[in-house]
DODRENFI-477046 format. One record per residue (C-alpha): residue number from 0; x, y, z; residue in one letter. Coordinates in nm, 4 decimals. Each point is the difference from the previous one (the first is absolute). Layout:
BEGIN
[lolo NUM; [X; Y; Z]; "A"]
...
! end
This chain:
BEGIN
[lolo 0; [21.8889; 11.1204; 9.9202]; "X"]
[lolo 1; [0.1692; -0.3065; 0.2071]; "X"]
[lolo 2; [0.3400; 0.1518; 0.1106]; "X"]
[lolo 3; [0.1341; -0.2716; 0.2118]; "X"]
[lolo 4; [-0.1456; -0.3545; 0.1283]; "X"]
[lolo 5; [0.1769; -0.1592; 0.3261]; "X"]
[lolo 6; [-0.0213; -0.4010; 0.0921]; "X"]
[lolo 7; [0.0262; -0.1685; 0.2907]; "X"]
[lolo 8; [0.0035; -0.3276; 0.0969]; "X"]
[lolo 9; [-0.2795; -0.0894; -0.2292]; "X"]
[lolo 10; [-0.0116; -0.3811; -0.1436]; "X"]
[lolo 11; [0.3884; -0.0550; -0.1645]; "X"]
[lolo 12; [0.0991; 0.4091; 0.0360]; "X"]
[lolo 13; [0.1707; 0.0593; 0.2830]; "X"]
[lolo 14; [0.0862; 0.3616; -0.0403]; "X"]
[lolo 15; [-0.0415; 0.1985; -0.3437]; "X"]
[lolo 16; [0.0028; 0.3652; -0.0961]; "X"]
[lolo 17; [-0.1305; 0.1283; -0.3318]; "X"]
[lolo 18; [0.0130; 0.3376; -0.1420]; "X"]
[lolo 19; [-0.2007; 0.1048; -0.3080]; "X"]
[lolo 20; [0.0529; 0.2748; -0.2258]; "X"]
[lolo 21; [-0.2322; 0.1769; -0.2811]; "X"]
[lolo 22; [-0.0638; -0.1665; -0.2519]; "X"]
[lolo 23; [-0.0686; -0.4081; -0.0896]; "X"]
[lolo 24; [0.1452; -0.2655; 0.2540]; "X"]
[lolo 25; [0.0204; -0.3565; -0.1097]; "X"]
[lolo 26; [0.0597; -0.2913; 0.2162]; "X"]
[lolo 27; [0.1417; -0.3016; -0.1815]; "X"]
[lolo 28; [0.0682; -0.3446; 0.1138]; "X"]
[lolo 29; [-0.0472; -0.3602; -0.0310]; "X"]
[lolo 30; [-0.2105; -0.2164; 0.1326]; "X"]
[lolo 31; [-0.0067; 0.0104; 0.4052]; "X"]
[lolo 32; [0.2140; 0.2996; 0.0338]; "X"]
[lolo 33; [-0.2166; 0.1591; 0.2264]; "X"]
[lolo 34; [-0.1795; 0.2604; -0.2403]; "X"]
[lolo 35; [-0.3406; -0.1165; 0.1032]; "X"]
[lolo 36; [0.0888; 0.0688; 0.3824]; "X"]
[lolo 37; [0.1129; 0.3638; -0.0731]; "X"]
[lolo 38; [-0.3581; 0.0425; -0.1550]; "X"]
[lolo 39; [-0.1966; -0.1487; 0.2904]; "X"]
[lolo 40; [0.2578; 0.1594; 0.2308]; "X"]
[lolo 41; [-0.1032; 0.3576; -0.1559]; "X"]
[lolo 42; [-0.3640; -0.1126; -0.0294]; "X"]
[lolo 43; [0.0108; -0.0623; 0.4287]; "X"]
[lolo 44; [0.1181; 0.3605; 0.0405]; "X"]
[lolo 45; [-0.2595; 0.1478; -0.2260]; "X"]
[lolo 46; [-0.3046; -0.2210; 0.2299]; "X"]
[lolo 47; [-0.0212; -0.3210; -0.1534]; "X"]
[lolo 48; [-0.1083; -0.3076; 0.2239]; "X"]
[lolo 49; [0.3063; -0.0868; 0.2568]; "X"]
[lolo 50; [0.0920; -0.3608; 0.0550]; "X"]
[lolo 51; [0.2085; -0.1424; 0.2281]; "X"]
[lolo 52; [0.1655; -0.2514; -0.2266]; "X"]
[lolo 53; [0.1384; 0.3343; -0.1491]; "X"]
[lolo 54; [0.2716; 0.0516; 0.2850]; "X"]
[lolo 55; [0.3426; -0.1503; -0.0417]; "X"]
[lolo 56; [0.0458; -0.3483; 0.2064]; "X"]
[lolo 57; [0.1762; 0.0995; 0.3158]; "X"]
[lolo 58; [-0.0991; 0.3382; 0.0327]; "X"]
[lolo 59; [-0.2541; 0.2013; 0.2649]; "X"]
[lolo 60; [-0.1665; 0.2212; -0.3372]; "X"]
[lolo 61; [0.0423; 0.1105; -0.3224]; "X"]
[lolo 62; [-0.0305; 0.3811; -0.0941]; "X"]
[lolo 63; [-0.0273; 0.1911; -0.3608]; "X"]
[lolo 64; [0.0589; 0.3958; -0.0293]; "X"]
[lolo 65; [-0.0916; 0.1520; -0.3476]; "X"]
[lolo 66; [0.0776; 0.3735; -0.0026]; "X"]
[lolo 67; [-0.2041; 0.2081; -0.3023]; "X"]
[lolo 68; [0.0662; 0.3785; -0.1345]; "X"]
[lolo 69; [-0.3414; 0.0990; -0.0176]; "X"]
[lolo 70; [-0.0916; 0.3032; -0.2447]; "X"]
[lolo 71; [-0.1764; 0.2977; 0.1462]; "X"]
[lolo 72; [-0.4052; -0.0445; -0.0331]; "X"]
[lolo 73; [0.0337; -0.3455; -0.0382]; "X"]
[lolo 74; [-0.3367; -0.2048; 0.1716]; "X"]
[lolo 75; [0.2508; -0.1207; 0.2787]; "X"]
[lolo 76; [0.0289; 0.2820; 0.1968]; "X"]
[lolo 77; [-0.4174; 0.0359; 0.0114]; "X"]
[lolo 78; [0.0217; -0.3859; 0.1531]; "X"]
[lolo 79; [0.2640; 0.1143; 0.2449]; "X"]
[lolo 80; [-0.1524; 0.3164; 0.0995]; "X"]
[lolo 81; [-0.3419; -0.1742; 0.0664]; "X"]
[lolo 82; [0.1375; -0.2657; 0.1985]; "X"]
[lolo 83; [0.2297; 0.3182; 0.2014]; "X"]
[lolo 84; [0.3337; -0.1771; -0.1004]; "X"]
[lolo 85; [0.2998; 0.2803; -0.0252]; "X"]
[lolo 86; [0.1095; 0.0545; -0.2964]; "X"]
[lolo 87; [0.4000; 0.0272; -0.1522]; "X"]
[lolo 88; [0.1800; 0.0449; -0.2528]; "X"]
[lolo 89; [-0.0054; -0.3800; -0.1156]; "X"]
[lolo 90; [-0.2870; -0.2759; 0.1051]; "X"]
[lolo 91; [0.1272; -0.3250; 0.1421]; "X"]
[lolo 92; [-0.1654; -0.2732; 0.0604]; "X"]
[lolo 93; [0.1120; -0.2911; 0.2319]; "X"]
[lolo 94; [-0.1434; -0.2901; 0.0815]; "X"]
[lolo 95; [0.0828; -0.2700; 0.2665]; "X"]
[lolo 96; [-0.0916; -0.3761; 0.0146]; "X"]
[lolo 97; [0.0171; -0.2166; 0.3232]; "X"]
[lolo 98; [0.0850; -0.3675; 0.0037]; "X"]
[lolo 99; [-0.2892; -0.0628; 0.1479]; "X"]
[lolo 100; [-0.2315; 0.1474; -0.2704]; "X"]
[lolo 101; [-0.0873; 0.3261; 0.1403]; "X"]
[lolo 102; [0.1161; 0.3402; -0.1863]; "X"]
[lolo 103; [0.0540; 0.3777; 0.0453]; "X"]
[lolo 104; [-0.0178; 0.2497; -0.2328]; "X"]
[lolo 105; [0.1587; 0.3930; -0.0244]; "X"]
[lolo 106; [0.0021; 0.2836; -0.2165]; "X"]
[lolo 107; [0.2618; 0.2529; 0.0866]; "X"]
[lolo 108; [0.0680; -0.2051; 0.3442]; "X"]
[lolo 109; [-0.3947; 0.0898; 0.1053]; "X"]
[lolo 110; [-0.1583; -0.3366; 0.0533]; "X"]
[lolo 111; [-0.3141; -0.0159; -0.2049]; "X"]
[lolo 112; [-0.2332; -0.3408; -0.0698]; "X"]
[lolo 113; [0.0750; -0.1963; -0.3282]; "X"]
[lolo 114; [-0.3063; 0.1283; -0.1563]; "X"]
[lolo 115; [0.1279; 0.3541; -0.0173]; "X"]
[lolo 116; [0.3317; -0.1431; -0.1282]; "X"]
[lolo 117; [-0.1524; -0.2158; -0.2452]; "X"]
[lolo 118; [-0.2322; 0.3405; -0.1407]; "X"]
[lolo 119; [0.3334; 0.2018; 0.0082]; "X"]
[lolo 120; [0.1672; -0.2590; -0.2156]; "X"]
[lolo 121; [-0.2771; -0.0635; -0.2468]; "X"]
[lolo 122; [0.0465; 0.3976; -0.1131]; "X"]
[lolo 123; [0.3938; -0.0891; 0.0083]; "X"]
[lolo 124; [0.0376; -0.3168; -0.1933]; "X"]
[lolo 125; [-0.2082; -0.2068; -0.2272]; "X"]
[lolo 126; [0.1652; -0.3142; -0.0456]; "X"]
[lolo 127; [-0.0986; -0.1968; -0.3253]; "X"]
[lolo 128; [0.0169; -0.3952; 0.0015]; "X"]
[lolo 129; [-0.1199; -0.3192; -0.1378]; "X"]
[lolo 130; [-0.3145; -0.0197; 0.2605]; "X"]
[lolo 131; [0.0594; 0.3304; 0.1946]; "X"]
[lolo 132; [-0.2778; 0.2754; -0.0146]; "X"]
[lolo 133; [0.0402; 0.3154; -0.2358]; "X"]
[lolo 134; [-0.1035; 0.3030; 0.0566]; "X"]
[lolo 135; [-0.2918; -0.0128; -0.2946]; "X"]
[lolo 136; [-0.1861; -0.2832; 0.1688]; "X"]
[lolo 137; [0.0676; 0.2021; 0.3837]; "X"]
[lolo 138; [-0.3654; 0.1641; 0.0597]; "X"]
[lolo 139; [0.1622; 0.1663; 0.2653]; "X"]
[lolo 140; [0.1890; 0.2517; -0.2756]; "X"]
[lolo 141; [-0.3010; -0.0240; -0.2655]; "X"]
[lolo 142; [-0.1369; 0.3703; 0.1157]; "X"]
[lolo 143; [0.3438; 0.1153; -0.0037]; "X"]
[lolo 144; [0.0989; -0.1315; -0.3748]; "X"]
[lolo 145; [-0.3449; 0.1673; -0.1013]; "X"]
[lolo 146; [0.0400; 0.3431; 0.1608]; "X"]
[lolo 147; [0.4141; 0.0263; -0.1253]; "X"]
[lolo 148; [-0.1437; -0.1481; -0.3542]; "X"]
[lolo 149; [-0.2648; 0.3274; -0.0009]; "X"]
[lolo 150; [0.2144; 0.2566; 0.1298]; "X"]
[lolo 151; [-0.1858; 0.0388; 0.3152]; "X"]
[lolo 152; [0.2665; -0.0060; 0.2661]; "X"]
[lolo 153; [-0.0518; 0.3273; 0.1155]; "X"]
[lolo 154; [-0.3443; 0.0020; 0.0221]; "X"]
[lolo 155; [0.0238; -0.3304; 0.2016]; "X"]
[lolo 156; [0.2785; 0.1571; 0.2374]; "X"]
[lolo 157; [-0.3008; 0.3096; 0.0655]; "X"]
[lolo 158; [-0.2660; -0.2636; 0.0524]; "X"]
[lolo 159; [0.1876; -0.1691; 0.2399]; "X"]
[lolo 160; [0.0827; 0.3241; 0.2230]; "X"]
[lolo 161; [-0.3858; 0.0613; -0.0696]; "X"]
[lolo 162; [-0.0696; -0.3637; 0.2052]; "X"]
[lolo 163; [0.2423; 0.0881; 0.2435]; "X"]
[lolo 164; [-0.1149; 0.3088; 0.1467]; "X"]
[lolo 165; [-0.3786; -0.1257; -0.0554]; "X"]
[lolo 166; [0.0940; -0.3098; 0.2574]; "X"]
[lolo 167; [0.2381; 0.2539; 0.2062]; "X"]
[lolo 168; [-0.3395; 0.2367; 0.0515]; "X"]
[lolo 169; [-0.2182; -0.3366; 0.0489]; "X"]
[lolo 170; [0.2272; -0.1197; 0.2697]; "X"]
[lolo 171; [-0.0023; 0.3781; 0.1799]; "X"]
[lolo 172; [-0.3661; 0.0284; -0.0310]; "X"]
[lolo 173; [-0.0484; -0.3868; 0.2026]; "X"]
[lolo 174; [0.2341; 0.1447; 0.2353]; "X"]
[lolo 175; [-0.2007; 0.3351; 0.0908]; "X"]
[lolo 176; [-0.2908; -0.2157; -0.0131]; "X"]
[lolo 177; [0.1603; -0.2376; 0.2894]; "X"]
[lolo 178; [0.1031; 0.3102; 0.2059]; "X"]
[lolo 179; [-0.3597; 0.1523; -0.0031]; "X"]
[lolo 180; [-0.1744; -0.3282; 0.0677]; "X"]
[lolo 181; [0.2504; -0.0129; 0.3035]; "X"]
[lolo 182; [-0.0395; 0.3160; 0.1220]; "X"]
[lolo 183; [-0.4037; -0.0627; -0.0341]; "X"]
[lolo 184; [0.0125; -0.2666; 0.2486]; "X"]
[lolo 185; [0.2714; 0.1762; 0.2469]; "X"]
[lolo 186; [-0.2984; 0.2539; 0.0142]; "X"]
[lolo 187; [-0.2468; -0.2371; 0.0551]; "X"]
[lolo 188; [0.1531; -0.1402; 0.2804]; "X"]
[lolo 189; [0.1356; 0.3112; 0.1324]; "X"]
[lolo 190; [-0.3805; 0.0885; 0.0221]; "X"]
[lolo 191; [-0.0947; -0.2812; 0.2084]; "X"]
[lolo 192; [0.2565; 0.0912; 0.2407]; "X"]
[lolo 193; [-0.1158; 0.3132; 0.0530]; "X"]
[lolo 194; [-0.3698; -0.1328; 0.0468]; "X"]
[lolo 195; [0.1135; -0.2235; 0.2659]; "X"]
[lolo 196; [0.1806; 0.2611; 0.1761]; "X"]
[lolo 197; [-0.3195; 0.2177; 0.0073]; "X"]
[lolo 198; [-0.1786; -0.2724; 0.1570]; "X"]
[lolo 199; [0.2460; -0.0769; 0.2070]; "X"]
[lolo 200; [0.0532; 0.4354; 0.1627]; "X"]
[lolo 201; [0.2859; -0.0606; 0.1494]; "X"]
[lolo 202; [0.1040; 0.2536; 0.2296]; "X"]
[lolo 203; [0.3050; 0.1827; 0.1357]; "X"]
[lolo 204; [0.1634; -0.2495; 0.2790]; "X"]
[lolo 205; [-0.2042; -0.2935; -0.0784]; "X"]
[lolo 206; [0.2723; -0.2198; -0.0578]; "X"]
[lolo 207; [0.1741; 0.0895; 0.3449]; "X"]
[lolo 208; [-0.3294; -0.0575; 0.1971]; "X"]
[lolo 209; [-0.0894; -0.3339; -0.1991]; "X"]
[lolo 210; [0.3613; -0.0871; 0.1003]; "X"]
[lolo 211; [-0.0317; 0.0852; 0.3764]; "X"]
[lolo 212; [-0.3897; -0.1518; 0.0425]; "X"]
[lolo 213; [0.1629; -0.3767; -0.1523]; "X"]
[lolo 214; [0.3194; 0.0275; 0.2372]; "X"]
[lolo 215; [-0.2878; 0.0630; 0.2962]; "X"]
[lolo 216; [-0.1731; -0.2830; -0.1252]; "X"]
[lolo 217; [0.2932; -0.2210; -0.0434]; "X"]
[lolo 218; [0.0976; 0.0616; 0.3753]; "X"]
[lolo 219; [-0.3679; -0.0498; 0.1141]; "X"]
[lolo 220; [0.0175; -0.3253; -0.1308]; "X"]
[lolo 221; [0.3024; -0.0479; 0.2019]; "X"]
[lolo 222; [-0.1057; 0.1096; 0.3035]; "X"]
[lolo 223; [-0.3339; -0.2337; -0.0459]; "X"]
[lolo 224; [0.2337; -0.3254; -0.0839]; "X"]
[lolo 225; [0.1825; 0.0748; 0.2966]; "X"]
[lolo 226; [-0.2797; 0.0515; 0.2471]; "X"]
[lolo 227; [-0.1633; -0.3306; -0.1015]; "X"]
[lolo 228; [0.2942; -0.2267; 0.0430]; "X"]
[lolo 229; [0.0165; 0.1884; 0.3698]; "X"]
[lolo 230; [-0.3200; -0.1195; 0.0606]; "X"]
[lolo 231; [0.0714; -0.3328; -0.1377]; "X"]
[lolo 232; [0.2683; -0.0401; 0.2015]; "X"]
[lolo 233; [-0.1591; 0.0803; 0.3078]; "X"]
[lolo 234; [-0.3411; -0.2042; -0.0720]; "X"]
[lolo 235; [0.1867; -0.2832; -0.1209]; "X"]
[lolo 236; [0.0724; -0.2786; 0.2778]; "X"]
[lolo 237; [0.3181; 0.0442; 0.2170]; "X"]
[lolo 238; [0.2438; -0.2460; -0.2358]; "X"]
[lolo 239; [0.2841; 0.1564; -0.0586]; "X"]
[lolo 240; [0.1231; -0.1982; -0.2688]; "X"]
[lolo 241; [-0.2382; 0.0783; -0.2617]; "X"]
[lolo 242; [-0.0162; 0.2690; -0.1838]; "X"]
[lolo 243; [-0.2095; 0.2684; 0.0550]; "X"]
[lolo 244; [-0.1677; -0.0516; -0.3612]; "X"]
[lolo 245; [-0.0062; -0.3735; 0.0369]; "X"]
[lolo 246; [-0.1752; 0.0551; 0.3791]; "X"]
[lolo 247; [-0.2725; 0.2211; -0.2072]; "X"]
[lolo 248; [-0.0410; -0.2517; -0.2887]; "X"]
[lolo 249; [-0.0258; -0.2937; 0.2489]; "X"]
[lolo 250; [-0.2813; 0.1336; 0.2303]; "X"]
[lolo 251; [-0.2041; 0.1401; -0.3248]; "X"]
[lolo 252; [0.0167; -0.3528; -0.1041]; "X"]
[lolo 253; [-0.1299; -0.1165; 0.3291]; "X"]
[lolo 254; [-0.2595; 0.2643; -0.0346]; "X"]
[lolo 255; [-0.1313; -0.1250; -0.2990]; "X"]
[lolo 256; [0.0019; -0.3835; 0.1024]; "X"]
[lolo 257; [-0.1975; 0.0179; 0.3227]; "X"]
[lolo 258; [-0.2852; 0.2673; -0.1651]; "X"]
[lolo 259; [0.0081; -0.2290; -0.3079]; "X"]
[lolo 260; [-0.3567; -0.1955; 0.0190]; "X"]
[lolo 261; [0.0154; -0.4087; -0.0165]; "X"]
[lolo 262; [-0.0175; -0.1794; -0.2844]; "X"]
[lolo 263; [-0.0500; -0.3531; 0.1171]; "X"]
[lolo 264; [-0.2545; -0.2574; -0.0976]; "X"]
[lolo 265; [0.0584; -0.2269; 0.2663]; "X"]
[lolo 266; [-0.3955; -0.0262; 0.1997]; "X"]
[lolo 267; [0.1930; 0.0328; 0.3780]; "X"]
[lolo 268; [0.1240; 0.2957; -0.1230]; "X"]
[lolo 269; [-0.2979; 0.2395; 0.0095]; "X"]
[lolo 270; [0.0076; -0.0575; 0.4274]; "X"]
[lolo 271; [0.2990; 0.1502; 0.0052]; "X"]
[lolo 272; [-0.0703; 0.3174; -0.2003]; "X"]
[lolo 273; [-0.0005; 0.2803; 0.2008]; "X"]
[lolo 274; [0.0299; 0.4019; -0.0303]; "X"]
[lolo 275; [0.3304; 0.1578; -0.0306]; "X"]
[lolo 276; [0.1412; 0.1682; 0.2997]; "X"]
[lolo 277; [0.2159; 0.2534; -0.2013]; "X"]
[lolo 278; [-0.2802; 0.1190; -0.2782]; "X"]
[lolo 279; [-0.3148; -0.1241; 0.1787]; "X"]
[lolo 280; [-0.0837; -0.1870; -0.3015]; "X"]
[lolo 281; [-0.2433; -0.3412; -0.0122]; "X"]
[lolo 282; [0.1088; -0.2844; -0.1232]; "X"]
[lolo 283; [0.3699; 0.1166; 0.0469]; "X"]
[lolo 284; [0.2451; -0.2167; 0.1379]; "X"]
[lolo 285; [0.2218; 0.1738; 0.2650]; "X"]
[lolo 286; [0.3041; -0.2467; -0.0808]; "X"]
[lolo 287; [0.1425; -0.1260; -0.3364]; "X"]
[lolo 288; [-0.2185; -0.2339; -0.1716]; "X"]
[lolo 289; [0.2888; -0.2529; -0.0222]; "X"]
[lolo 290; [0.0681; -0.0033; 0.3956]; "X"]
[lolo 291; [-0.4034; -0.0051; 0.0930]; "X"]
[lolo 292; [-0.0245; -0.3389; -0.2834]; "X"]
[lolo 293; [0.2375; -0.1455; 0.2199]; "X"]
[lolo 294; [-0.1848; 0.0797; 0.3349]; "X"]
[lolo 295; [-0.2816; -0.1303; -0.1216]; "X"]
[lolo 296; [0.1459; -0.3602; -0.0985]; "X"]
[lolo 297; [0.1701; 0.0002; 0.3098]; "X"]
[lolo 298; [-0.3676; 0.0278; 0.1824]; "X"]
[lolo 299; [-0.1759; -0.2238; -0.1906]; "X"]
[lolo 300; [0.0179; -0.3739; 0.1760]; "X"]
[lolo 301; [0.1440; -0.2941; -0.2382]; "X"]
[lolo 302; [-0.2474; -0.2620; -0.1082]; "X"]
[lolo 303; [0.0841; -0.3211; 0.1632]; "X"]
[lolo 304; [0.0672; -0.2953; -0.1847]; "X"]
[lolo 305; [-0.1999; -0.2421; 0.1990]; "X"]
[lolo 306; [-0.2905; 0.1764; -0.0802]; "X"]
[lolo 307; [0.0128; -0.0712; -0.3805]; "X"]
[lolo 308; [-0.1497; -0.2906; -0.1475]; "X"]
[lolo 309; [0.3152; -0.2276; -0.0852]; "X"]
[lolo 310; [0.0370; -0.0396; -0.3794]; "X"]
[lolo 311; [-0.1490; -0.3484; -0.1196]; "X"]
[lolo 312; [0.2251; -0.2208; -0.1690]; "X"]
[lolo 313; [-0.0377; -0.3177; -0.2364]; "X"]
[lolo 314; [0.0471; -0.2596; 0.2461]; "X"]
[lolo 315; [-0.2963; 0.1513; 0.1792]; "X"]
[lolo 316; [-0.1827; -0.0084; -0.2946]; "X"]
[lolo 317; [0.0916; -0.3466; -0.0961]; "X"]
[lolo 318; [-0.1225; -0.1136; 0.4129]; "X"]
[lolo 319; [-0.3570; 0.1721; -0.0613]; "X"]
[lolo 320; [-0.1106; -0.2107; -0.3137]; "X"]
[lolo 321; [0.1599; -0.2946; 0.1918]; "X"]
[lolo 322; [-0.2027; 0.0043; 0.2656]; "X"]
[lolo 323; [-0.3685; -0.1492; -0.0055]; "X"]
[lolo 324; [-0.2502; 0.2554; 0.0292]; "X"]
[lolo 325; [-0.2095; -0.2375; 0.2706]; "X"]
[lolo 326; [0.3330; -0.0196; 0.2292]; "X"]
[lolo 327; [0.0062; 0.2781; 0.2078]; "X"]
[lolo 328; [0.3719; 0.1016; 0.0268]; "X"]
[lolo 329; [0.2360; 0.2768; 0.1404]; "X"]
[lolo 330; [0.0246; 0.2805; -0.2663]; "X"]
[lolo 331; [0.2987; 0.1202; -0.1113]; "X"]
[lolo 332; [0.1872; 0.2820; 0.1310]; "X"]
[lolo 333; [-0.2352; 0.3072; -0.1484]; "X"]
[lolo 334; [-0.2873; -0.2259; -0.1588]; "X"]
[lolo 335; [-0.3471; 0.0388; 0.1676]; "X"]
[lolo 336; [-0.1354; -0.3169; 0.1583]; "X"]
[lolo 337; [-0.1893; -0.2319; -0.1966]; "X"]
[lolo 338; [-0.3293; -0.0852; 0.1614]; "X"]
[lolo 339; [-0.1124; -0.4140; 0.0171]; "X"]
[lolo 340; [-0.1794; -0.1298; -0.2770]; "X"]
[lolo 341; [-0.3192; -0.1660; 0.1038]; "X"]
[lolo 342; [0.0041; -0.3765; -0.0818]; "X"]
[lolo 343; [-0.1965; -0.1212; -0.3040]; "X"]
[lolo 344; [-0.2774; -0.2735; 0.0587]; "X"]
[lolo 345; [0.0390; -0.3415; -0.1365]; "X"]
[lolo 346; [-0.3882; -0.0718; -0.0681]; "X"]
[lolo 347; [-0.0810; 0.0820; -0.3301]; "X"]
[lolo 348; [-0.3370; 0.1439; -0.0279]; "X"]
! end
């Protein structure tokens, strides 16, 4: 049974403490007393919907305690025990609402989620009211009016140990199942390994000697890196200012450019083609294309301009048609000369 209910800071109650006894309590009171907060007050600690229009105005949150005396075998403990809340020697039930909407609910100081609460205080409290919901019309407690109507507790409380240990021996055999399939593969690959080792016959030492053949190697390389830029430096040309691997970049540059064939189209070209002195090549130049281009203009005499035709203009157009074609006159600069027309007879035959 309710033993004591505890208000805080919920709507007009600041602070209030109630203690029940056995028996019948009545609340009385007129009209806006506050009877109908005490009952949603208790309904919030027992899981009902929070609200923040629920907390007083000027406080953080509003909290509700409700302490039972539970009898022994009552469905309560079952609830608690399968939701591993510790039990005592009274149930209370507390319930917290934030300003801000949010709540938090115990049971015993163990925070649990409202729907636990609100299961715990449907086997507590039924609450009757003008639109509330009543236990007869609750499917959720249908099977349970049935079986206490019959007389089959007991045979309900084996049936349920029955489903128990049937899903306790379901959920060990998935487990031994999910350490064999495990151990399956391990030997699987564990197998594989051992093939690749055969392959592999590795021998006593290996390692060592594979160790000491790349640290060989390693310094051969060395010694190879260091005996080419020793004979770059000393086939490279005497400039002391470049770098030894600039010196060897340069002159395999030139290389390349004077055993690099032509590629001109240019018809004076092909008398100046001639076989390369460093590769013995035909058709090689023994210079860079760029610098023998420029020989070549240089060689080649410029066309004079006196010995083009000068360009004919209108006005020496316009002088031609002028002139008679029986007059015999000087031709203009770059016309040929016009030869004499013979003269026409005046006796008509």
């Amino acid at each position: 049974m309710l033993a004591r209910l505890s208000i805080r800071d919920i709507v007009l109650i600041e602070r209030l403490d109630i203690d029940f006894v056995s028996g019948l309590s009545v609340l009385t009171g007129e009209t806006g007393a506050g009877k109908s907060i005490l009952l949603d007050a208790f309904a919030l600690a027992l899981g009902a919907r929070g609200d923040a229009g629920l907390v007083r105005h000027g406080a953080e949150q509003g909290q509700v305690t409700a302490s039972f005396d539970v009898a022994p075998g009552h469905p309560v403990w079952s609830i608690l025990s399968a939701n591993d809340i510790a039990a005592g020697d009274e149930l209370i039930l507390r319930r917290v609402q934030l300003s801000d909407g949010r709540t938090r609910a115990f049971i015993n100081d163990q925070p649990v989620s409202v729907q636990v609460l609100k299961s715990l205080g449907t086997v507590l409290v039924e609450i009757h009211g003008q639109h509330d919901e009543r236990a007869l019309v609750d499917v959720a407690t249908h099977r349970m009016l049935l079986d206490a109507y019959g007389g089959l507790e007991t045979d309900v409380a084996e049936t349920g140990r029955a489903w128990s240990d049937w899903r306790a021996a379901v959920e060990a055999f998935e487990a031994h199942r999910a350490r064999v399939e495990q151990a399956s593969r391990e030997a699987d690959w564990l197998r594989h390994a051992v093939e690749e080792l055969k392959r592999l016959a590795p021998t006593a030492g290996e390692e060592t000697a594979l160790a000491a053949r790349r640290t060989a190697m390693m310094q051969a390389e060395k010694v190879a890196g260091d005996l080419r830029d020793a004979h770059d430096a000393v086939a490279a040309p005497s400039n002391p200012s470049t770098p030894r691997s600039t010196r060897s970049r340069t002159r395999a540059g030139i290389s390349r450019r004077r055993c690099a064939p032509p590629t001109t189209t240019r018809a004076n070209w092909s008398a100046s083609r001639s076989a390369c002195s460093r590769c013995g090549r035909p058709g090689a130049s023994t210079t860079s294309q760029s610098t023998t281009w420029r020989r070549s203009r240089r060689a080649t005499p410029p066309i004079s301009r006196r010995s083009m035709p000068a360009r004919r203009t209108s006005a020496d157009w316009k002088r031609a048609r002028a002139t008679p074609k029986h007059i015999i006159a000087p031709a203009p600069r770059g016309f040929p000369r016009l030869a004499a027309a013979p003269a026409r007879s005046s006796t008509r035959r």
